[in-house]
N, C-alpha and C positions, 0 to 999 in steps of 0.2 A: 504493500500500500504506500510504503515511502516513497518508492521508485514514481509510483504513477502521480502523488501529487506533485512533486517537483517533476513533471515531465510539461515541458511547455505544451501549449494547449493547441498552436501552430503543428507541432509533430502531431497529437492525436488525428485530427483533420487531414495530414499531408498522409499517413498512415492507409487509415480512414475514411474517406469522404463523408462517409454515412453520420461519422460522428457531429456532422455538423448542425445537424439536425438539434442533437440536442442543446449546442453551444447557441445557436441563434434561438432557443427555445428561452433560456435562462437571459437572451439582451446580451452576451459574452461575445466579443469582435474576434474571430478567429482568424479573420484575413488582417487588416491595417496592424492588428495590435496581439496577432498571433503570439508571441515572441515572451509572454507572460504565461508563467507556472498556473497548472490548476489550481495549487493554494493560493495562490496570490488573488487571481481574479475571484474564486471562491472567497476566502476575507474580505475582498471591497465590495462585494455585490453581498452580502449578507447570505451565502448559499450554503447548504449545511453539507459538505465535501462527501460524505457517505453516501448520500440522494443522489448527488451526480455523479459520483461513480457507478451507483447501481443503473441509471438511465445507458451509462456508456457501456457498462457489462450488457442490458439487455440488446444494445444495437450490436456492438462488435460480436454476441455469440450467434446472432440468426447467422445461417448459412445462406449468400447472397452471388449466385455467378455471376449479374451485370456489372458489378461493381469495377469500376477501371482502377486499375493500379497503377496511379501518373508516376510511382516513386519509381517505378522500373524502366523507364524509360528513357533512350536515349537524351541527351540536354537539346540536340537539334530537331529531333524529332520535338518533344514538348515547346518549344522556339516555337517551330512551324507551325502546330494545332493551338498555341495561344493566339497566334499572327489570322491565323485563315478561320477558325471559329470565333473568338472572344474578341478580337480588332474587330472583324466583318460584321460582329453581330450591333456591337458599341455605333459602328458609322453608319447601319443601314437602320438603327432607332433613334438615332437621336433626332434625324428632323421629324421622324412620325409622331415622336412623345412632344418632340414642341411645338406640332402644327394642332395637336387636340389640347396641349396645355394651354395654348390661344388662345384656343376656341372657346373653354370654358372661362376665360378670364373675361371674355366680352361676354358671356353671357349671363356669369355666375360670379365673376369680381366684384360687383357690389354687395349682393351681400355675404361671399365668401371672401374677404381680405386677405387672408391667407394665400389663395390661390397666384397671387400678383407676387407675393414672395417666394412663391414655388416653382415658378413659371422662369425667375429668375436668375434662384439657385440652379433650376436645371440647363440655362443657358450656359450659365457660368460653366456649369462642367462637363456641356458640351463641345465648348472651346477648348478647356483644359483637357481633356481627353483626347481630342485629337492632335493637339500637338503632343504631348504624352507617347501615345503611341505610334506618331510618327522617329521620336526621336529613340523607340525603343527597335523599330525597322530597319532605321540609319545606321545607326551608332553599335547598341546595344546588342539586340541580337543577333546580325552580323560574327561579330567579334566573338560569340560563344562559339557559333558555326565553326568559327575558324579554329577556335581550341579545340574543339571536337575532332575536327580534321587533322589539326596538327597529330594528336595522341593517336590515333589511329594509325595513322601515317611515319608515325618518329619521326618528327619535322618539329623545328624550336618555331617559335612565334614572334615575329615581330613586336616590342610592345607598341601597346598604342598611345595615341596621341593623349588619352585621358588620364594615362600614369598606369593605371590599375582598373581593373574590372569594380574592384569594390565602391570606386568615384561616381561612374553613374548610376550604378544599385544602389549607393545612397541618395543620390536626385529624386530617382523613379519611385525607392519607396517614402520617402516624404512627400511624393506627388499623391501616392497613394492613399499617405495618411487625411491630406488636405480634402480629398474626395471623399473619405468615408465619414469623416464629420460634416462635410455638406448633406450627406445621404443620411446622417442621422438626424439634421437640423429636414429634411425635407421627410422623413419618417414621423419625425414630431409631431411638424405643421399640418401631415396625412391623419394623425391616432391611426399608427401604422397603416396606411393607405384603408382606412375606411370611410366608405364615403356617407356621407352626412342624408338625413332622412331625406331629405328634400333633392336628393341627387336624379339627373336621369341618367338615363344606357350609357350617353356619351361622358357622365362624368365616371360611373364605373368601370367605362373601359379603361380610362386611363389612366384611373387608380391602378386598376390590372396590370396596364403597362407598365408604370415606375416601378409597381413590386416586383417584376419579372423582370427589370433592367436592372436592381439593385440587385437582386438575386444572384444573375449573370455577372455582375460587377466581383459580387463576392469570392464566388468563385474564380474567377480571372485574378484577382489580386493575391488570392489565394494561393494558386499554381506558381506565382512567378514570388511573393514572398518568402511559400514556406515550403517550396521544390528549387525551382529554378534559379532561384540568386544564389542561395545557400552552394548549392551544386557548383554553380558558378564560379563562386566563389574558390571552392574547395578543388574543383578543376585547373582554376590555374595556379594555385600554390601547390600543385602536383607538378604540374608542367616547367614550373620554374627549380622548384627541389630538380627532376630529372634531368632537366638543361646544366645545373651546377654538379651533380654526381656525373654527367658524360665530360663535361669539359676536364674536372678533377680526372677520371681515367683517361682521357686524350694528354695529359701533362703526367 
């Protein structure tokens, strides 16, 4: 039981998937803010640690074949399925969720006030997202690509021009974090995306929609937090150890 409460709450989920169910069940940010022990997050959120173990015992013993194991996979491969799944999905909703967040602002912003600050928040971080993930296609992923290849290969790597792999994985995850507090300020101003008596069809759909973009969201920052930088990371101080033990035997 010691083991599992000091076990960050990031690895349960990276492990897992399934676990996540019950972290977003409890309000516990397993993607921005993964990087915190169960007891920790358990002490601040007042949750009695036994409870949510036993929730996580009940998920992790069902036997489940769909479940994908991202942990096993290549770093280029996981690259590519965040790039063409979770990019593609991010650019092809954001103008849909802000052409019906509009729509209910002219219809439903007087007397929903709210709606005018959500509408806003969600522009904001439909900007910030796509440069985001523009800069993680350029730069970022790229450059994993290329470490992957090099190891494969037994080929040294040029460094790059950012110093370190770990300099833009700290950019992208404070971009990260900056997002998941916008999505928690537009969760708020939602009472988690439920829509208010007086709502119609169009305003439930778009409740639907922002819950299923934040969803999405989650998991995307999720794969590339508490998989893929990490990996990342640990990939090229592999590569760089191996460059300095070949140089040592060539002298």
């Amino acid at each position: 039981m010691e083991t599992l409460i000091k076990t960050k709450v990031g690895q349960f989920v990276a492990k897992d998937y399934r676990t996540a169910v019950v972290f977003s069940k409890h309000g516990i940010d397993f993607c921005c803010r993964g990087d915190r022990t169960l007891e920790e997050v358990c002490n601040k959120n007042g949750i009695e640690i036994e409870h949510i173990l036993e929730s996580l015992n009940d998920v992790l013993t069902k036997k489940d074949d769909t479940a994908i194991d991202y942990q096993s996979w290549p770093l280029d491969l996981l690259a590519d399925y965040i790039e063409k799944t979770h990019h593609r999905y991010v650019e092809e909703k954001i103008p849909i969720v802000t052409q019906y967040l509009g729509k209910l602002c002219k219809v439903h912003g007087g007397r929903h006030q709210e709606l005018l600050e959500i509408y806003e928040l969600f522009h904001q971080a439909g900007g910030e997202l796509t440069q985001h993930m523009k800069k993680e296609e350029i730069i970022l992923f790229p450059f994993i690509r290329k470490m992957v290849t090099s190891l494969a290969q037994n080929n040294t790597v040029q460094p790059p021009h950012f110093g370190t792999v770990e300099n833009p994985i700290g950019m992208m995850m404070q971009e990260h974090d900056n997002e998941g507090e916008r999505f928690r300020k537009i969760a708020s101003l939602t009472d988690n995306y439920t829509p208010p008596e007086d709502a119609c069809n169009t305003y439930r759909v778009t409740f639907s929609l922002l819950e299923e973009f934040e969803k999405n969201l989650h998991l995307h920052i999720h794969l590339e937090n508490n998989i893929l930088f990490p990996k990342a990371v640990e990939l090229e101080k592999n590569i760089i150890e191996k460059s300095k033990t070949s140089s040592l035997v060539k002298d």
